[in-house]
N, C-alpha and C positions, 0 to 999 in steps of 0.2 A: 483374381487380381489381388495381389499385397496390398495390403494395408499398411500404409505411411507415414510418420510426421515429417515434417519437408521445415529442414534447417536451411536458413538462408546465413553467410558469413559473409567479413567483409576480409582480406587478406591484404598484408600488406609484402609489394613486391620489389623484388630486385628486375632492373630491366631485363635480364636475361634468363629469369625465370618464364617457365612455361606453365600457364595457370590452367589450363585442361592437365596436364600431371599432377600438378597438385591437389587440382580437386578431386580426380581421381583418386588417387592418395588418401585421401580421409577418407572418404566413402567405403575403399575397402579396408584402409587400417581401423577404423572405428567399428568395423560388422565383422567379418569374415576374418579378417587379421591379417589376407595375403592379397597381392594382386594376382592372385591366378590361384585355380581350383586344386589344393592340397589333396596327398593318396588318401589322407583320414578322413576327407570328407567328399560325399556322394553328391554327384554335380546337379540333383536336384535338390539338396538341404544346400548346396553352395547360392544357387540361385535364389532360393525362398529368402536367405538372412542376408544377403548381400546390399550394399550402400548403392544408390543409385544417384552421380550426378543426372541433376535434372538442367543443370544453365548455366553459363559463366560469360560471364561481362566483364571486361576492362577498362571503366571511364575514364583512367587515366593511369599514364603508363604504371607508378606505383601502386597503384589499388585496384585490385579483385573482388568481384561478387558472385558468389558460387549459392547456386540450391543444392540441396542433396535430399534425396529421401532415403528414411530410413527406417525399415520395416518395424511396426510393432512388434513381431514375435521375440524382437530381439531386449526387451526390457522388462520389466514387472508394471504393474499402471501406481508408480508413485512416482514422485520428483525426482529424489534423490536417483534414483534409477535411470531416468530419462536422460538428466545431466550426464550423466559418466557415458551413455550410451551415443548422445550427440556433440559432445564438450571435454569426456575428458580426458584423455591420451592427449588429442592433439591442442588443448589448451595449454601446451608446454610449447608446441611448435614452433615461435617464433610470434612475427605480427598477426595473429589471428583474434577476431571478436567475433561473438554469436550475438547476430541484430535480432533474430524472430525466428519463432516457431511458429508451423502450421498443424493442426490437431484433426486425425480424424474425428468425422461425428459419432462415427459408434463408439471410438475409443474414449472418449472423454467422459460419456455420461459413466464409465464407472469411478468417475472422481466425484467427491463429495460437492467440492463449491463450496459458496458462501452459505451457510444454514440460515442464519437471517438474512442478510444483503439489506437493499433500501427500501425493500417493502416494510420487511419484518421491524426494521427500527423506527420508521415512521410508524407503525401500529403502534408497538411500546412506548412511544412517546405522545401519540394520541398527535403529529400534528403532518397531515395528509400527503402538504404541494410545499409549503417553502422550502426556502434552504434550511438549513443548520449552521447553528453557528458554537461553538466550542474555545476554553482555553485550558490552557496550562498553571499547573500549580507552578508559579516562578517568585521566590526561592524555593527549594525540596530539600534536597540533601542537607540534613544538619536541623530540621524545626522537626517537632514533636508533631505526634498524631493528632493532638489537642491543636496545635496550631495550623494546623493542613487543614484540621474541620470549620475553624472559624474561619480561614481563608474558602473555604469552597461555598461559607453560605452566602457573602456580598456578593461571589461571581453569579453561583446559581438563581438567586433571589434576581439580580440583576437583568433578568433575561436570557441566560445561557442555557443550551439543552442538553450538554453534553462539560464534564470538566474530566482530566485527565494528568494521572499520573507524571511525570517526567521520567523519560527513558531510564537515567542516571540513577534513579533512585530504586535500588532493590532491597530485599528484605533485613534490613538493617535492625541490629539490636535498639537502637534511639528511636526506632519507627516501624515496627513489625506491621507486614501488609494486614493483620485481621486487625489492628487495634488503628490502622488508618483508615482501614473498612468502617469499622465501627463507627467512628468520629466522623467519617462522611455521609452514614447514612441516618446521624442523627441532623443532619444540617439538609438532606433531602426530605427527610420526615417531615420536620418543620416547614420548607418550601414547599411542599404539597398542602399542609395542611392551612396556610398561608395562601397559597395560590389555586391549587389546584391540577400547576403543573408538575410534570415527570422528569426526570432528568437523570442521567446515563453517568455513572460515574467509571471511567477507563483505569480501573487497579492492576497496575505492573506486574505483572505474572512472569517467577522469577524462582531460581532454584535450579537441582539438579534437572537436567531435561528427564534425564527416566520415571522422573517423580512427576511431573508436571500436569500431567494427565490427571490425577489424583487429586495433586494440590488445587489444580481448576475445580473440581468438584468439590473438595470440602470448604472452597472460598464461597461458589455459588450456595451450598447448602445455608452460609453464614450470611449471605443475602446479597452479594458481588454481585450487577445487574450488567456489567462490561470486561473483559481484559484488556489491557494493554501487554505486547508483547513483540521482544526484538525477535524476531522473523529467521534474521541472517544469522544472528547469535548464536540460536538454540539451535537453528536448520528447520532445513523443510520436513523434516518428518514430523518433527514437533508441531508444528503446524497443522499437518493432517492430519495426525493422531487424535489433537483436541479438536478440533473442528467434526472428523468423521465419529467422534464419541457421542453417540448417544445421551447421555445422561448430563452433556453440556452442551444449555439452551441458552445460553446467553451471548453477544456478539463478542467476533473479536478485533481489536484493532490493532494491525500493522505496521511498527516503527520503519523505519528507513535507515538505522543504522546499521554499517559495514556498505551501505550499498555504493556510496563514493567508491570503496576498496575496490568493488566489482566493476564498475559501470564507467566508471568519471575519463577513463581514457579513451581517445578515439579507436587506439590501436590495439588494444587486450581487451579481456572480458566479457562481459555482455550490457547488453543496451537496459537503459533504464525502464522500456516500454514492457521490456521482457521479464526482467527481476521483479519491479514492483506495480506490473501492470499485471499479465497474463500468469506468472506463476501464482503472483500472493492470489489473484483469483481462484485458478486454478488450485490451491493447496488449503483457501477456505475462507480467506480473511475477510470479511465484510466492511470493514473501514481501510484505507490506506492513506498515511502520512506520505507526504513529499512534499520538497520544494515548488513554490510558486516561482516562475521565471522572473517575476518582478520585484522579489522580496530579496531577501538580504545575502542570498547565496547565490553564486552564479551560475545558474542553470538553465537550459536553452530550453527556448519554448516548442520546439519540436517533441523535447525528450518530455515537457509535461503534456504537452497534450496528447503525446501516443498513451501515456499512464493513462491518464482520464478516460481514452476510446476502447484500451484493454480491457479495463473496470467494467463500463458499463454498456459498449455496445456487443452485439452479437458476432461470433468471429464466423460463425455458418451457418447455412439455412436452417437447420437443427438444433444451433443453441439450446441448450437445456441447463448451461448456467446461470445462479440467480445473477445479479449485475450486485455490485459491490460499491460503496460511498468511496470517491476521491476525496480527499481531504488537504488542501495546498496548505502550506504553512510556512514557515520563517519569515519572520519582518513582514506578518499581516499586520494590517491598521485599519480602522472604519472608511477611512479615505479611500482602500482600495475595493469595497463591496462592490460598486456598479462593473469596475472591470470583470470582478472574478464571477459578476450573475452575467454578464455580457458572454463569458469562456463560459460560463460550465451552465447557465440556465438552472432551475430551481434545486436538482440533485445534487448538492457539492453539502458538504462541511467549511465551514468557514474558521479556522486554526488559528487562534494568537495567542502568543506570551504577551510579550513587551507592549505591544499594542492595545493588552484591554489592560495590564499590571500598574504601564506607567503613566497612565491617565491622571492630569494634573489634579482629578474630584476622589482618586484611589480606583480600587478594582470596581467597588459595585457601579461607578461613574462610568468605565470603562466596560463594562460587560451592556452597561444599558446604551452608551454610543454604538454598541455593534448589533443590539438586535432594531436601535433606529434606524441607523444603517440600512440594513438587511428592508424592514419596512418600509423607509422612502425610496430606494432602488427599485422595489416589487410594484410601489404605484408608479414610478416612473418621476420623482422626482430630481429634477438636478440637483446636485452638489453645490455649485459653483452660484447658485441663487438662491435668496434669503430663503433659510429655513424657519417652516413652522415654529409656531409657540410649541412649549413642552422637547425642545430636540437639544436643549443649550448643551448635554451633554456632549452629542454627536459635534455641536460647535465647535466644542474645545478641541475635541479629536482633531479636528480636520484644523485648526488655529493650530495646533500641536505639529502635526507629522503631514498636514495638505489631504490633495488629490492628486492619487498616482492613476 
C-alpha cells in the first residue's frame, strides 16, 4: 500500500467545465507528468508515483472540492519539497487554493516539530496552567538599544512573561540585535532579581538566510532565551534548519508576515489553518502569531480557530508532534481576556501592542491590567461587575477600550 499525503483543494469553475478532468489533471500533472503511462517509464514505477484523485464534490455550480493523494516517494520529507510536489505547477492554473493537508503517521515523525512547544516554555518560565500573556515593543524602528531596554523593564516588571521584538525591526546600525540583547537582558536580570520571575525575550532573528543558522547560535551563546522570526520571509527551510539544529535550545516564534499574500483570497493560495497552523508546526515553530478574529484586522474566525486546532491538537492517532503556543494578536486589550480564555482555555499567549502601550497609567500600568485580566478571568470573575480593590489598573483598561 502507497503511502500518501492527501491534498484537499477548493477550484474555482466555469459551468461547463468537467471537475472529475480536472482533478484528474492535477493528480497526474503534479506526479507522473502525463495522463497515461509514457515508453520511458515502466507501468509499475508509473503506478507506484502516480496522483490519485480520491473525491470531488461540487457545492455549488462554481466551486470544486477535490482530494488527491499523493505518494510520499515523490518528495524529500521537508516543506519546501512538499509544496512544489502538491501546489506547484498547478498553483498557476487559474482559480485554485490548497485548504489542507493530510500527513502520514510514519512520514511525519521524520520532521523535527516544535523542540520546546508548550511544555518546554512553561518549564522555562517556571509557570505550569495559566495563560501567557506577552507585548510588543511599540515604537521600535528608530529608539536606541538603551531605550528598548528601559522600555521592556515597566512591561516585564509589570507582569508580562514574554516581550518581543517587532517584526519591522531588523538589525539596524542605530540598534544592532546583540547590543538590544544586551540592554534587555540587563532589564530581565533586574526583574528576576526583584521578582523572582522569568521572562522570554522574542529578538528578531534576521540576516542573510544562509547565515541564520549560525547567527541563532552565536545570539543564544550571548544569552538570547527566544527568536522571533518572519517564517514566509526567509522560508520554510529556514525554519527547519534552526529548529532541527541541534545546538539551538531555545524557542522560536512565528511572525505572520506575507501570510495575507498567501492566504487572504478565497480563490488562490492556501488557507490560513495550513500556512500558519500545520506547516509552522510542522517546520518547528513553537510560538505562532496571528490575527484574533475580533481584533483590528479582519479575519474570520473559522480561519483562527483552524490555526489554534493545527497548533495544538493531534492531527492522528500517532501524533508524535509536540503541540505548539497560538498566540492571537492585533487590537488585543484587557477587555478582551475572558473571550480569548473562553476560545482557546489556559494554552494561548495573550499578544498586545497598543493595548498594554496606550494605557492611560503608561506600559507598566498596562502590562499589569493584562496579567489582572488574565487572573480575574482564571477565578471566574466578571468584567462588567465591580472589581476588586488593587485591579484600578485593569479599570482603566476596560474605562479605556471596554468589553469586547
Amino acid at each position: 500500500m502507497r503511502e500518501c499525503v492527501i491534498a484537499t483543494y477548493r477550484l474555482g469553475l466555469a459551468a461547463s467545465d468537467d471537475l472529475d478532468k480536472k482533478a484528474k489533471g492535477i493528480a497526474l500533472g503534479q506526479t507522473v507528468g502525463a495522463w497515461t503511462p509514457l515508453q520511458q517509464m515502466d507501468p509499475a514505477v508509473w503506478e507506484r508515483h502516480r496522483g490519485e484523485v480520491l473525491s470531488t464534490e461540487r457545492p455549488a455550480p462554481e466551486i470544486g472540492i477535490v482530494k488527491i493523494a499523493f505518494p510520499t516517494a515523490n518528495c524529500e520529507t521537508d516543506i519546501p519539497s512538499l509544496l512544489t510536489m502538491v501546489f506547484g505547477k498547478v498553483s498557476l492554473d487559474g482559480r485554485i487554493k490548497l485548504l489542507d493537508l493530510e500527513f502520514p503517521a510514519q512520514w511525519i515523525t521524520k520532521f523535527t516539530g516544535p523542540k520546546v512547544g508548550i511544555a518546554g516554555i512553561r518549564e522555562l518560565l517556571n509557570v505550569p496552567a495559566r495563560p501567557l500573556a506577552m507585548a510588543i515593543f511599540k515604537p521600535c524602528v528608530g529608539l536606541s538599544p538603551a531605550q528598548l531596554g528601559e522600555m521592556f523593564y515597566p512591561l516585564g516588571s509589570g507582569g508580562l512573561d514574554l516581550i518581543k521584538d517587532d517584526e519591522i525591526l531588523p538589525d539596524l546600525p542605530a540598534a544592532p540585535a546583540e547590543k538590544r540583547l544586551e540592554a534587555c537582558l540587563k532589564s530581565i536580570g533586574r526583574i528576576e532579581r526583584e521578582t523572582g520571575r522569568k521572562i522570554l525575550y522574542a529578538l528578531n532573528l534576521t540576516g542573510p538566510a544562509g547565515s541564520l543558522v549560525q547567527r541563532a547560535e552565536e545570539l543564544q551563546a550571548e544569552g538570547a532565551n527566544c527568536f522571533l522570526l518572519n517564517v514566509l520571509s526567509y522560508g520554510w527551510e529556514t525554519l527547519e534548519e534552526i529548529a532541527s539544529d541541534p545546538r539551538v535550545k531555545i524557542p522560536i516564534m512565528a511572525h505572520p508576515a506575507l501570510s495575507g499574500a498567501l492566504c487572504a483570497s478565497p480563490e488562490y493560495g492556501m488557507s490560513y489553518p495550513l500556512v500558519l497552523g500545520k506547516l509552522m508546526r510542522l517546520g518547528g515553530a513553537d510560538i505562532v502569531l496571528y490575527p484574533a478574529h475580533y481584533g483590528t484586522f479582519p479575519f474570520p474566525a473559522e480561519d483562527e480557530f483552524g490555526i489554534r486546532d493545527a497548533l495544538r491538537k493531534p492531527w492522528n492517532s500517532s501524533e508524535h508532534l509536540s503541540p505548539a503556543w497560538p498566540a492571537p494578536s492585533v487590537g488585543i486589550h484587557p477587555g478582551m481576556v475572558p473571550r480569548l480564555l473562553a476560545d482557546y482555555g489556559n494554552d494561548v499567549i495573550i499578544n498586545a501592542g497598543g493595548g498594554v502601550h496606550g494605557h492611560k497609567g503608561g506600559p507598566q500600568a498596562g502590562a499589569r491590567a493584562m496579567k489582572q485580566a488574565v487572573d480575574l478571568a482564571l477565578a471566574g470573575q466578571k468584567f462588567d461587575a465591580a472589581l476588586p480593590p488593587g485591579h484600578e489598573e485593569l479599570a482603566t483598561a476596560i474605562q479605556q477600550w471596554g468589553i469586547k
